[in-house]
Each structure stands twice: as structure tokens, then as C-alpha cells.
C-alpha positions, -999 to +999 in steps of 0.1 A: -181-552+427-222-546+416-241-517+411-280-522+413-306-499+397-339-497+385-350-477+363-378-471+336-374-470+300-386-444+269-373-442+237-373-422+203-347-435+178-339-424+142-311-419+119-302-401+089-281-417+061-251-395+043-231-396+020-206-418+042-235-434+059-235-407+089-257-422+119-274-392+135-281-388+173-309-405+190-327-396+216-329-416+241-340-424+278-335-458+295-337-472+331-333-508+341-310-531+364-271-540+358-244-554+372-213-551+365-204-587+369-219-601+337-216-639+320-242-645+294-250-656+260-253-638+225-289-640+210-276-649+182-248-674+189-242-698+215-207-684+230-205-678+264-192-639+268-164-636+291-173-627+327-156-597+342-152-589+375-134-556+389-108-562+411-107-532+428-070-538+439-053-550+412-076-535+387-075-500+372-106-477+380-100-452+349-092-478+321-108-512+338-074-531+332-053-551+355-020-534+363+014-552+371+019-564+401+049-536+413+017-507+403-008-526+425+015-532+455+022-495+460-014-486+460-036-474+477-029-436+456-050-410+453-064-400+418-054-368+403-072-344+377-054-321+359-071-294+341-052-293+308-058-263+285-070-270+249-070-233+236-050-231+199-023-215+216-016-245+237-014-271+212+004-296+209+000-306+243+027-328+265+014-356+288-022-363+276-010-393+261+005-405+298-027-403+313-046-430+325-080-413+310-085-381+296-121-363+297-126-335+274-156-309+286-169-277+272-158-245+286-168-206+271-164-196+235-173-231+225-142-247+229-126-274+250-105-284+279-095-310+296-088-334+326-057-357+325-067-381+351-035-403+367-035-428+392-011-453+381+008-437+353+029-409+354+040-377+335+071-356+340+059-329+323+022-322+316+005-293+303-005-264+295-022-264+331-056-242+331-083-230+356-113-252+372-149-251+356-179-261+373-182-292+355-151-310+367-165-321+401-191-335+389-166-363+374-141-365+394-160-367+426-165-407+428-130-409+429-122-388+456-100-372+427-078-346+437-083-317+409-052-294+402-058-261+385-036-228+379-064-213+395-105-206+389-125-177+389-135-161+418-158-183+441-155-212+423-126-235+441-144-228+471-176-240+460-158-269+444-145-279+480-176-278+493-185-306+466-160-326+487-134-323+460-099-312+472-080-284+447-049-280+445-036-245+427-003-234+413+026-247+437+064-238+431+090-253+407+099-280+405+063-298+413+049-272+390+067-249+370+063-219+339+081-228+308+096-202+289+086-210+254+049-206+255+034-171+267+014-171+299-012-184+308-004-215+284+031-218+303+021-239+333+034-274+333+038-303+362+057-334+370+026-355+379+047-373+410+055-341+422+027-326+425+014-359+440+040-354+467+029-317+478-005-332+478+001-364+500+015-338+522-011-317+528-033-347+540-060-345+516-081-381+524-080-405+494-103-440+493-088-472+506-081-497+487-091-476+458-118-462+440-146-481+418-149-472+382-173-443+371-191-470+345-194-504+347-162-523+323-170-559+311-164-580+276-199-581+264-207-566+228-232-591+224-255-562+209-228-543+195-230-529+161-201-527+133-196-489+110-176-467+134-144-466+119-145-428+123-161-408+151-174-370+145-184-353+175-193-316+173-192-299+202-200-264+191-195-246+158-160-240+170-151-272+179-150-304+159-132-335+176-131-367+145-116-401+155-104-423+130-094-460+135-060-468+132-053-506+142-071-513+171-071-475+182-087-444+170-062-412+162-073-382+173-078-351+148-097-313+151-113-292+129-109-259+149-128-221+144-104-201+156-076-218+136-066-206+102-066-242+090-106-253+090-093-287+078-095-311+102-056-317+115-038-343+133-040-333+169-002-342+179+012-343+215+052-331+220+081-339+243+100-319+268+127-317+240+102-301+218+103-327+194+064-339+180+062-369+191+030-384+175-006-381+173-029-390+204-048-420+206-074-442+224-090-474+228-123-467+239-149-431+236-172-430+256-194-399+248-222-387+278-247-356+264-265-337+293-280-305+290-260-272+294-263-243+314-248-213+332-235-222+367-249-194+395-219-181+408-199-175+378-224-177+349-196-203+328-213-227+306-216-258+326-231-289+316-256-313+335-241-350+346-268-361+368-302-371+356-305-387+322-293-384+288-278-396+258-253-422+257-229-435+229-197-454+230-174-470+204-147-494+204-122-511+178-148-503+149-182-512+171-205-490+187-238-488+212-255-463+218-284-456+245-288-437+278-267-426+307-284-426+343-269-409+379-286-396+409-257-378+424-221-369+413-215-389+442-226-419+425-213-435+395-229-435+360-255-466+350-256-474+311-283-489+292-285-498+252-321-487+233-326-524+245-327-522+281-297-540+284-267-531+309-238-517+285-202-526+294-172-504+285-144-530+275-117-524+293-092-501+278-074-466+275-105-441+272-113-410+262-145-391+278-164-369+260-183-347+281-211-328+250-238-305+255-272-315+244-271-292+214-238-314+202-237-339+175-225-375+171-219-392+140-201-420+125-196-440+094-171-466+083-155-442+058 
């Protein structure tokens, strides 16, 4: 699979130095042509980076990996997005840890939710389960994703359908059921096969064989730098999401306004037997600014994912950073470094932050 684009290129770049060697955001606005078949050289050794090419079949769309053999032979599947609620009263989530990829947008009061995308994994019991925001099309769309909500306000599933995404709201126990130890409306939880099952049902159209990634995955770092051991992204002054490496992942933690605690903590997930089970994880962050705004027909904060904007994206201790480009939520996302030069995701687990322009992004080794 290819994408080809061409675009043009302007830059302004600076940092700021703290006391653990903080990198500031750039600004920044690229346009040039990729692929996302790559085999080149570093310009400063003479290995030969890996070449990667997405096997759309036997490939995962969402994490760029090859899946077994017994995952691949039952596709084609549909992808599902599952609005997850991230309110305090929620936490500690079940299932985000299942998913395939997880993308974490801003909603009102400056705080988060966000979409547990499965196609290949599974979750027997995910949730809290929340209401759609005008954002979550926008991403999901190239997947023909199905989204699954408790519900939205009023006017917006309908204007999501007519984005070409399918919605699926609360169903019946056992797909979908109301748990009695939280208080509603952080009580909704699904079995992911389940609800995949009503769906397939209803004859909703999904892509065949499957669909192509949202960003290009490869194995080039070539211009990669080293410092991002931990990851501070500030979403609002209510929300504070910090990554910190742990092996060859980064643990999740939150430093959260409306908690008591203003200390950032370790953002756990829990089993259906109430027991914590650990602290969530990921490979890969992939973080995508675009400017926010109110959405017309419910005035919710929304925030822009087609045009251009920032860009950063870390992995294992590395990072790049440069510009995102997209003409149409129907179309995937292009990534270029400060350089001009294609950027690859490596294939992995990932987590997508979705941060409005107003945001910051830091990171340092400490």
C-alpha cells in the first residue's frame, strides 16, 4: 500500500530548556511526498533501514503489526469505537488496556474521553461507556469504524451518520449492560464480541479485506532523536496526561483538577472482579494538535483534524516531531519531520492523542 502527496513546506522551530531539559512545542507546517513503503539509508551510517510494507490482510491497521494466522483468517471484521468515559468518577477503567488503540480527545470542562478502538482483540467487559462528540468521526471514518455510544446530544448521531459513520447506542444486557457498583451514567459496560454481534446483524457495511492504517507505519528513525523518556502533554488546565518509560513502554499517569490529589497518579485499569489490575501502557504516542472550536449544532468543543498542524510522536525513548497533513476525514493522515521527510510510526500498540492547539507538549529524559 502507498500514499502520494505533495505538499509545501514552512517552518518556525524553537525550544525552551528546564530544569529537566523540557522541549517546548514547535510550530510547525510541512508538505512533501511519502510513501509508506520506505528502504533507505541513515545520513549518518551506512545501514540499510528495514523496508516495511503493510499487508493489509495479515497486517493490523490500528497498531501496524502482523497478527497470527487464526486473527487474519477470520477477517474481514469491522472496526469498532467505543466511546469510553474518562470523568474522575469513572476511573479506573476496564478494557482500555484490550484495545487495539486507544485515542484520547478533548470534550467540555477541559477534560478527556476516549475511543477504545478493537478490531482484532477483544474485551469482555469495557467501560464506563459515554456519549459521542463531534470529534470522533473525524477519526474513525477511514476505517469505516463502527462508533458505539450510550447516546449523544441531541442532533448529533444523526449528523454523525451523515459523515458516513454508523452508531450504534445502548443495546440490552448481555451485549451491553449497567453495573451496579458505579452510579449512572458511569455504569455502562460491553462485551466487545457482543456488541459486534448486534452490529453484524444490523448490516452496517464494513471494508473488504480490511481497512488501511490512518498514518503510514515503517522502521525508519533514521532522524529520530533520543531525551523522551517522559512525555507531558497538557491538555487543558484540568487535564495533565505524563508518560513515563518503563522497559520498552511508557506507563501511563494524570495530574487531574477536579481530583483532590493534584499529584500526578498512576492511572490503573481494573478487572471484572474488581481487583486493580495494573497501570496502562503503550508502545507508541502519537500526539496530532489542530485548532479547536465549537461544533454548530451543539456548540461542544470540537477540535479540527483536517488541514495542517503540529505533529509529535515518541517511541521506546526517541521522538520526531513535525507536521500532520489531511484533506478530508475521509482520507488518512500524511506526516512529515521539520526536515521534509516522510515520518513512520513503528509498528506497535499506540496511544493517540487528539490536543487542541492551545495544549502543550514537553519532554525530557528525567
Amino acid at each position: 500500500m502507498k500514499f502520494k502527496i505533495f505538499l509545501v513546506f514552512i517552518l518556525f522551530a524553537s525550544c525552551t530548556a528546564g530544569d529537566d531539559s523540557d522541549v517546548s512545542v514547535v510550530d510547525t507546517t510541512i508538505q512533501t511526498t511519502s510513501t509508506t513503503a520506505i528502504e533507505s539509508e541513515s545520513t549518518t551510517t551506512t545501514e540499510a533501514v528495514i523496508s516495511y510494507v503493510f499487508d493489509i490482510e495479515k497486517m493490523s491497521p490500528l497498531t501496524g503489526k502482523e497478527i497470527p494466522p487464526e486473527l487474519w483468517l477470520n477477517r474481514p471484521k469491522r472496526v469498532l469505537a467505543f466511546k469510553i468515559d474518562n470523568n474522575i468518577n469513572a476511573r479506573p477503567q476496564s478494557g482500555l488496556q484490550e484495545a487495539d488503540s486507544v485515542y484520547e480527545i478533548l470534550v467540555e470542562g477541559g477534560m478527556t474521553r476516549f475511543l477504545a478502538l478493537f478490531l482484532d482483540n477483544t474485551s469482555k467487559y469495557l467501560g464506563p461507556i459515554r456519549s459521542a462528540r463531534p470529534t470522533d468521526p473525524t477519526v474513525i471514518r477511514p476505517f469505516d469504524a463502527t462508533l458505539v455510544v450510550s447516546g449523544a446530544t441531541d442532533g448529533l448521531i444523526p449528523s454523525i451518520r451523515e459523515l458516513g459513520v454508523p452508531v450504534l447506542e445502548e443495546v440490552n444486557s448481555p451485549a451491553m449492560f449497567r453495573i451496579g457498583s458505579r452510579k449512572a451514567p458511569h455504569n455502562l459496560y460491553a462485551d466487545t464480541e457482543l456488541v459486534r454481534g448486534v452490529i453484524d446483524s444490523k448490516g452496517y457495511k464494513f471494508l473488504q479485506p480490511g481497512p488501511n492504517p490512518l498514518y503510514p507505519f515503517g522502521f525508519d528513525q533514521t532522524n529520530w532523536e533520543s531525551g523522551a523518556n517522559k512525555i507531558t502533554i497538557k491538555y487543558s488546565e484540568y487535564t495533565t496526561v505524563i508518560w513515563k518509560k518503563d522497559g520498552e513502554k511508557y506507563s501511563r499517569f494524570i495530574i487531574d483538577a477536579y481530583s483532590s490529589d493534584k499529584e500526578a497518579v498512576a492511572h490503573n485499569f481494573i478487572s471484572q472482579d474488581g481487583n486493580y489490575s495494573d497501570i496502562l501502557s503503550t508502545e507508541s504516542i502519537v500526539v496530532i494538535q489542530g485548532a479547536l472550536y465549537k461544533d454548530k449544532a451543539t456548540t461542544l468543543p470540537s477540535i479540527l483534524t483536517v488541514g495542517i498542524g503540529d505533529l509529535f510522536i515518541f517511541n521506546n525513548g526517541k521522538y520526531t516531531q513535525g507536521t500532520w497533513r489531511r484533506t478530508d476525514i475521509t482520507e488518512p493522515f500524511e506526516f512529515y519531520d521539520i526536515n521534509q521527510n516522510p515520518i513512520e510510526v513503528p509498528p506497535s500498540s499506540q496511544w493517540i492523542h487528539i490536543v487542541p492547539n492551545e495544549g502543550q507538549i514537553s519532554w525530557s529524559n528525567s
